[in-house]
Legacy VTK file of the C-alpha trace (Angstrom):
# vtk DataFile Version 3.0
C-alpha trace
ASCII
DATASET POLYDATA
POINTS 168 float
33.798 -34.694 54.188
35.357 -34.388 50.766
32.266 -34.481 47.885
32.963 -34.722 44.219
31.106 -33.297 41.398
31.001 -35.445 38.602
30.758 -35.063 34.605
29.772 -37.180 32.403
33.236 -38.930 32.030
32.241 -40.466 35.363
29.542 -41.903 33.791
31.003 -42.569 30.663
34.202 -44.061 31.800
33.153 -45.753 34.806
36.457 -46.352 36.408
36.428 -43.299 39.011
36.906 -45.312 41.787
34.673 -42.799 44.497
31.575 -44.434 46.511
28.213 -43.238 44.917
26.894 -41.804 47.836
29.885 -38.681 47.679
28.748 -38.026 43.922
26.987 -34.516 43.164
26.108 -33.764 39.244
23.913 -31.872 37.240
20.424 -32.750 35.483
21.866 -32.377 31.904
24.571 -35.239 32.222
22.033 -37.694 31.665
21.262 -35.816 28.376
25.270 -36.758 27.504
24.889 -39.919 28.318
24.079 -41.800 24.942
25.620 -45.530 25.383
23.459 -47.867 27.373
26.486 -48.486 29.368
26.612 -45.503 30.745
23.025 -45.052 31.447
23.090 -47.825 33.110
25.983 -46.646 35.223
24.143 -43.113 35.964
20.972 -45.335 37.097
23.035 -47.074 39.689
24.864 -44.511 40.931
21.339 -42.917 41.854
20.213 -45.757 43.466
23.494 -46.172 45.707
23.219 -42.451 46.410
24.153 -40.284 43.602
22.628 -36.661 44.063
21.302 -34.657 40.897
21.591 -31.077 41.469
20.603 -27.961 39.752
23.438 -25.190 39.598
22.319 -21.696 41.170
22.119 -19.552 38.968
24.037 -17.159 39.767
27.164 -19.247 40.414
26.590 -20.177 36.520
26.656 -16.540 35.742
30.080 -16.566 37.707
31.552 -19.171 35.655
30.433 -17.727 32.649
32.051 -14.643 33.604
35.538 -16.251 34.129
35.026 -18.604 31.213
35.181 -15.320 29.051
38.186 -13.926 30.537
40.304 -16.930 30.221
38.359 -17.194 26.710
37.325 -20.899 27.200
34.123 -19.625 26.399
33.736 -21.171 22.926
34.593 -24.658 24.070
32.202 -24.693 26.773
28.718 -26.846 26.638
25.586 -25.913 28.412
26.858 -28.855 30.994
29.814 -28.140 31.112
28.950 -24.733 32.618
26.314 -26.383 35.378
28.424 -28.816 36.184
31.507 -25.879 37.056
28.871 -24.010 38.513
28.203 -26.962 41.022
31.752 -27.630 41.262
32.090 -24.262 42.520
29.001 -23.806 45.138
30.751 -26.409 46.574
34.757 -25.570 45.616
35.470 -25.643 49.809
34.632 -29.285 49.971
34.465 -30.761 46.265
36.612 -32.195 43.919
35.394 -31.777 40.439
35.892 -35.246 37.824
36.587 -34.472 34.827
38.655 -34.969 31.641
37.678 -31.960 30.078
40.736 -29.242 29.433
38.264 -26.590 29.084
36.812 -27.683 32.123
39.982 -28.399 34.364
41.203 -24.741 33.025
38.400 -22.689 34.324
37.361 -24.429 36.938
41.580 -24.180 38.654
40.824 -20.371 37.616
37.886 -20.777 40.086
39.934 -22.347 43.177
38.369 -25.571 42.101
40.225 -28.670 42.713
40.301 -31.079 39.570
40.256 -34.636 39.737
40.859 -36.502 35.868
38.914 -39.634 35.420
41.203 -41.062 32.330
43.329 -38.509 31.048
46.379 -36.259 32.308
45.479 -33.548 34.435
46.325 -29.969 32.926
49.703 -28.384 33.907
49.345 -24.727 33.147
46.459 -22.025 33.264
46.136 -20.888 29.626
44.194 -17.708 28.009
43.035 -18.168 24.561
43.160 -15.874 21.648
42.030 -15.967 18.070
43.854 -15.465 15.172
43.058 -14.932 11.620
44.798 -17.307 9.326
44.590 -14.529 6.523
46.205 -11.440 7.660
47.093 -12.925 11.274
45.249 -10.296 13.724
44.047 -11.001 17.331
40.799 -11.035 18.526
39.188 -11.913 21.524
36.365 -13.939 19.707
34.481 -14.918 16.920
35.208 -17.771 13.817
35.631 -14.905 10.833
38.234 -12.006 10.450
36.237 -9.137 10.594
39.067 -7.648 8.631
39.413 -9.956 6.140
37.144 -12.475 5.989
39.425 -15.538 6.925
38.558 -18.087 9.501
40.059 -17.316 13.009
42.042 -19.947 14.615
42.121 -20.633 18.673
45.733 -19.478 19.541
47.098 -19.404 23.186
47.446 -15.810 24.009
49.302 -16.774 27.606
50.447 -19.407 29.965
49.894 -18.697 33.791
52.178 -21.337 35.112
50.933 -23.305 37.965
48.465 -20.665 38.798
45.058 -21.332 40.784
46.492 -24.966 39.995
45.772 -27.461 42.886
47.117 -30.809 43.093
44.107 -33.064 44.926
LINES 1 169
168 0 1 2 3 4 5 6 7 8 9 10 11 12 13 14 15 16 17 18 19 20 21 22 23 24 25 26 27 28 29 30 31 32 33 34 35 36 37 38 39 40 41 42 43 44 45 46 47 48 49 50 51 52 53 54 55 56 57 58 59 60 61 62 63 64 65 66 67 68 69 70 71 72 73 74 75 76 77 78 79 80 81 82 83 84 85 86 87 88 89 90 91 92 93 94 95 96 97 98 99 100 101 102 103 104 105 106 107 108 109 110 111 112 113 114 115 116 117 118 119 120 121 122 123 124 125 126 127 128 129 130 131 132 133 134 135 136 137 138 139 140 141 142 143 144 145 146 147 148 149 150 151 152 153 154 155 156 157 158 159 160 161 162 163 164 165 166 167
């Protein structure tokens, strides 16, 4: 039976349209949640069956891992790693809900199949760069040239059309 992992969008948004009892999430979710409205929408999905999960931790150390190499690092919250790292103890079975780009980008790198809750679902795979807006160098990371001194821009180093991407 098909599970799905939900972020805070779920919560947030409230339209996801998937019976509370085949919702998995993580502990720090709630800590997102800052409308009463969506409180109020975590609270009942507990009571008709949501289950609140801790990651393992070495699945986070996983996505952390392949967060780096596709350099989505940066953009990535403390949640927003648990909840991939949930997402992908259970990638066989799951569908991960989420609006998140960052998100939906590692977590396709990961074999993870990606379900949006209000926005468009991402297209492409991308890598990200950083370049300096002073002398225009690449780097891997960082927010100042070390060359320079200018602030470093996130750039898209390359597109990996369609790949790891899974339609659900």
């Amino acid at each position: 039976m098909t599970s799905y992992i939900a972020d805070s969008a779920v919560f947030i948004m409230g339209n996801c349209g998937v019976d509370s009892s085949l919702l998995i999430t993580v502990p720090s979710v709630a800590d997102e949640l800052k409308s009463r409205d969506s409180m109020l929408r975590f609270d009942l999905a507990k009571e008709e069956g949501l289950r609140v999960e801790w990651p393992e931790p070495e699945m986070v150390k996983e996505v952390r891992k392949k967060a780096e190499q596709t350099r989505d690092s940066e953009e990535l919250s403390k949640t927003d790693l648990e909840i991939l790292a949930k997402a992908f103890e259970h990638r066989e079975t799951a569908v991960l809900l989420t609006d998140d780009y960052a998100v939906q980008n590692v977590a396709v790198q990961l074999g993870i199949q990606v379900k949006p809750i209000a926005q468009k679902k991402i297209k492409d795979v991308l890598i990200w760069q950083k370049q300096c807006t002073g002398c225009k160098k690449t780097f891997d990371k960082g927010d100042e040239c070390p060359i320079c001194g200018s602030p470093l821009k996130k750039k898209r180093k390359r597109k990996l059309k369609g790949k790891g991407y899974q339609e659900s």
